[in-house]
N, C-alpha and C positions, 0 to 999 in steps of 0.2 A: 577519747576515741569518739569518731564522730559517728551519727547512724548514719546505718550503712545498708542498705536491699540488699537481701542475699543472693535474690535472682535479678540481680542488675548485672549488665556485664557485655561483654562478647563472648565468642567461642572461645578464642584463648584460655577465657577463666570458665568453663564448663564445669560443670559439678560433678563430682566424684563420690564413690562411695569403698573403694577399693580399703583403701589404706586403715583409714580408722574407722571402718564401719557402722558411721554417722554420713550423713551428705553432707559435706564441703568443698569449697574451695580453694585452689590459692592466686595470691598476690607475693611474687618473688617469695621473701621468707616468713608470710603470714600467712597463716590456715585460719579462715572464717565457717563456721559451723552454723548448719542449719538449727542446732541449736541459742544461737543469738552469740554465741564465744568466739573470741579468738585469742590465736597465741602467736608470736613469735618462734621459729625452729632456727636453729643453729646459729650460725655467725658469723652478720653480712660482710664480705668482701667489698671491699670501696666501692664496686660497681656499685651495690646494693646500699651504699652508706648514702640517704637521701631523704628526703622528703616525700612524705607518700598523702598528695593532697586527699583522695577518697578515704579513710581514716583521720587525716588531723596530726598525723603521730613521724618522727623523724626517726629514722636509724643510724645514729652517730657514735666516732669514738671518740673520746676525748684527745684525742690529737690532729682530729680536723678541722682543718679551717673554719666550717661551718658549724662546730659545736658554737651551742650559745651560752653566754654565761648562766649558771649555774648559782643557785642557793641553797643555804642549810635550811634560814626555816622558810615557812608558807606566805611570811609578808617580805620577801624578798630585798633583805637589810643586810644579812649576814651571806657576804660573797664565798664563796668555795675557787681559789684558785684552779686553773688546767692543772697546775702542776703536783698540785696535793692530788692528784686522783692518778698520777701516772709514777708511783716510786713503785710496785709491783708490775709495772707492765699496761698500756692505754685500761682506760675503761670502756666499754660498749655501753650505749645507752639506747633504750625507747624511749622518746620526747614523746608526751602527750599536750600536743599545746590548747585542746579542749578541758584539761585538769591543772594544767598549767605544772605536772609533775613530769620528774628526769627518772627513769625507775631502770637500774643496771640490768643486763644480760645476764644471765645465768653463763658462766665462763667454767669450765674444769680445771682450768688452769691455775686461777688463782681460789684465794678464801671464799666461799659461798654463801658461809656464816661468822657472825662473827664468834669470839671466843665465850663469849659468856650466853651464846645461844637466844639473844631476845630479838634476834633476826629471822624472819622466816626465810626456807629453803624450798629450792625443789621437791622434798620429801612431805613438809608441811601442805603442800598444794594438793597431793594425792590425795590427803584425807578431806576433803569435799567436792572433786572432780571426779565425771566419769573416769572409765577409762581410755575413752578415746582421746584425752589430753593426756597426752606420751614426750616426755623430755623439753617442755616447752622452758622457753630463754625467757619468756614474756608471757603474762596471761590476763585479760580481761576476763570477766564473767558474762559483763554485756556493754552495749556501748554508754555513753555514757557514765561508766561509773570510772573510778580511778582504776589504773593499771594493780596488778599482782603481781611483785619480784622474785625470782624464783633465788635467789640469790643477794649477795648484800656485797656494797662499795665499801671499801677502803678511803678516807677522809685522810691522808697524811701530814701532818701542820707542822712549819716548825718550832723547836721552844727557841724562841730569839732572847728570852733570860737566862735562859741557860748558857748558849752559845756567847750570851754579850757578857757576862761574869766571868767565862773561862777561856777569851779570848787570849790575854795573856800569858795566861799560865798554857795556851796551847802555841803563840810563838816560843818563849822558849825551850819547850819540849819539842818543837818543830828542828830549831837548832843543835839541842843535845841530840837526838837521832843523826843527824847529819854528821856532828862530829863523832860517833860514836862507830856510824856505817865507814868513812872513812880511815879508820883506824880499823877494825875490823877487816874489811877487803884487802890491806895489804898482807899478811898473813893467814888468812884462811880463805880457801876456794870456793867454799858455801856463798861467799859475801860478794861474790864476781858474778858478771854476766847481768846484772840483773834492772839494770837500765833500757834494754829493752823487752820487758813486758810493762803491758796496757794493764796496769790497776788504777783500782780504784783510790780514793781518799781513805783515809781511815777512822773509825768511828773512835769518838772519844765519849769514852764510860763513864755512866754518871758516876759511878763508884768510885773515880776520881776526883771527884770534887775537890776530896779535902786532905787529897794526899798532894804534898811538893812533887818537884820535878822528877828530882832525886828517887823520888820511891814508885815515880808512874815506871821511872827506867828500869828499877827492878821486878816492875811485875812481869814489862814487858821481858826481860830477856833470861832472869832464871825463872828456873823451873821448879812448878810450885810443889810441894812436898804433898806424898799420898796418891800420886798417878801411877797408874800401870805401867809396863815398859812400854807399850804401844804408843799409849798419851805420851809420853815423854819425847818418844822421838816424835811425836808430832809434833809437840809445841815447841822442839830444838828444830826442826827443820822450818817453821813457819817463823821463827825469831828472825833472820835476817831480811826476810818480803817484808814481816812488819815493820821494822824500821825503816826501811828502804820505803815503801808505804807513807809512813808519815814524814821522812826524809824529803821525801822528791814531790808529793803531793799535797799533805798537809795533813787535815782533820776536817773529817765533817761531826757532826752530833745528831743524839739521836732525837727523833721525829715525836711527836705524838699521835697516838694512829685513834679513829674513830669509826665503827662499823654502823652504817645506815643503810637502810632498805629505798629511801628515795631522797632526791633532792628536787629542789624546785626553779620553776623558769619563770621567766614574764613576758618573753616574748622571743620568735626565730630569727636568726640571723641569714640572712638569704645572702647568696655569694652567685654574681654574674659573671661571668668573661666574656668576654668579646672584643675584637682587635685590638688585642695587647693590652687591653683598658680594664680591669678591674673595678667593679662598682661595689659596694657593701652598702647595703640597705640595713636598717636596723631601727625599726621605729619609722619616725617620718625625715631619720638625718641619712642625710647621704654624704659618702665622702669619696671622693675621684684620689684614686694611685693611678702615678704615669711612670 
């Protein structure tokens, strides 16, 4: 975060005292406090997804064009795909390209901490903020220092050993479903219709590793002993979408998931348009799309 005058400005950004009963500021979705603080509020709309040269700092999701790449650690070796950040839903991000830190949005929608709690939250912030820093996505304490995430990323990776070991054994379990759906749908009405719904792939369980084909089929299709009646007609009504599922789609496998408070940049990716010509800048390369 770059320094910043608090009494620098135009009328537009006049200083307030209403809301949080400190004098500040704002800049679209930044509250700057005459206290030397700012925070990010809510959750920019593309309009607002940009770079905000007076700060130093970008507000992007990871689905935008102009997100920049992204790293785990601080000497920027170990890349973070877009796409590991987007199996829950995009990520929002505060760039600070003065700390060279990507530090996520406080989102309600997804995870905020991780599971084992060594992430901080939103809750963790109240205890050393006044209280006029209220629901903030982002928080500095002053400029220059590293951002505060009120909330923690999702890191999704995949296990490609896993996936490349039980490749096999998931075509022909791709084939037995098929022929299995087939025979099925000629005699029972549950097994009909069902080509057109929009599913997804289907997750293949580690807990299959080391069972054959033969017995992934029996997990999938009877019913396991010790469920309610409830459970039961659920997992008889959901036996023929699953096979149809890994029938018609396949397998996908499961992820490794990683909860961090920030990740790191080395530098912005700046995105021009102009008559139909796309420029990307990126360092000192430039490269022309026609």
């Amino acid at each position: 975060m770059k320094q910043i005058d608090f009494y620098a400005g135009n009328h537009q950004e006049k200083i307030k005292f209403d809301h949080y009963k400190v004098h500040y500021r704002t800049y679209g979705h930044f509250v700057q406090f005459i206290t030397g603080e700012i925070m990010v509020i809510g959750h920019p709309d593309p309009d607002y997804r940009k770079y905000y040269e007076q700060f130093g700092v970008q507000l992007v999701a990871s689905i935008d064009k102009d997100m920049p790449t992204v790293y785990e650690d601080a000497e920027c070796t170990q890349e973070v795909k877009k796409t590991w950040l987007n199996e829950s839903g995009m990520t929002m991000f505060a760039i600070d390209y003065e700390q060279g830190i990507a530090a996520p949005l406080y989102q309600q929608s997804k995870d905020t901490r991780s599971p084992d709690k060594t992430t901080t939250s939103r809750e963790d912030i109240k205890n050393f903020t006044g209280d006029h820093i209220r629901y903030p996505s982002m928080y500095w304490a002053r400029p220059k220092v590293p951002p505060i995430a009120t909330g923690s990323l999702q890191v999704s990776t995949p296990d490609r050993k896993f996936a490349s070991e039980m490749a096999e054994k998931a075509t022909e379990l791709r084939a037995a479903c098929a022929a299995y759906y087939k025979i099925q749908r000629v005699s029972d009405e549950n097994w009909k219709g069902l080509s057109g719904l929009g599913l997804k792939k289907f997750e293949f369980k580690q807990e299959w590793r080391d069972l054959d084909v033969s017995e992934i089929m029996t997990a999938l299709t009877e019913t396991p002993d010790g469920l309610s009646d409830w459970d039961k007609r659920k997992f008889e009504r959901r036996v023929p979408e699953n096979i149809w599922r890994i029938a018609e789609r396949g397998v996908t496998y499961q992820r490794s998931h990683k909860y961090l408070n920030q990740l790191f940049v080395k530098e912005r990716l700046e995105t021009i348009n102009f008559s139909g010509e796309q420029v990307i800048k990126n360092a000192e390369t430039y490269y022309n799309y026609y």
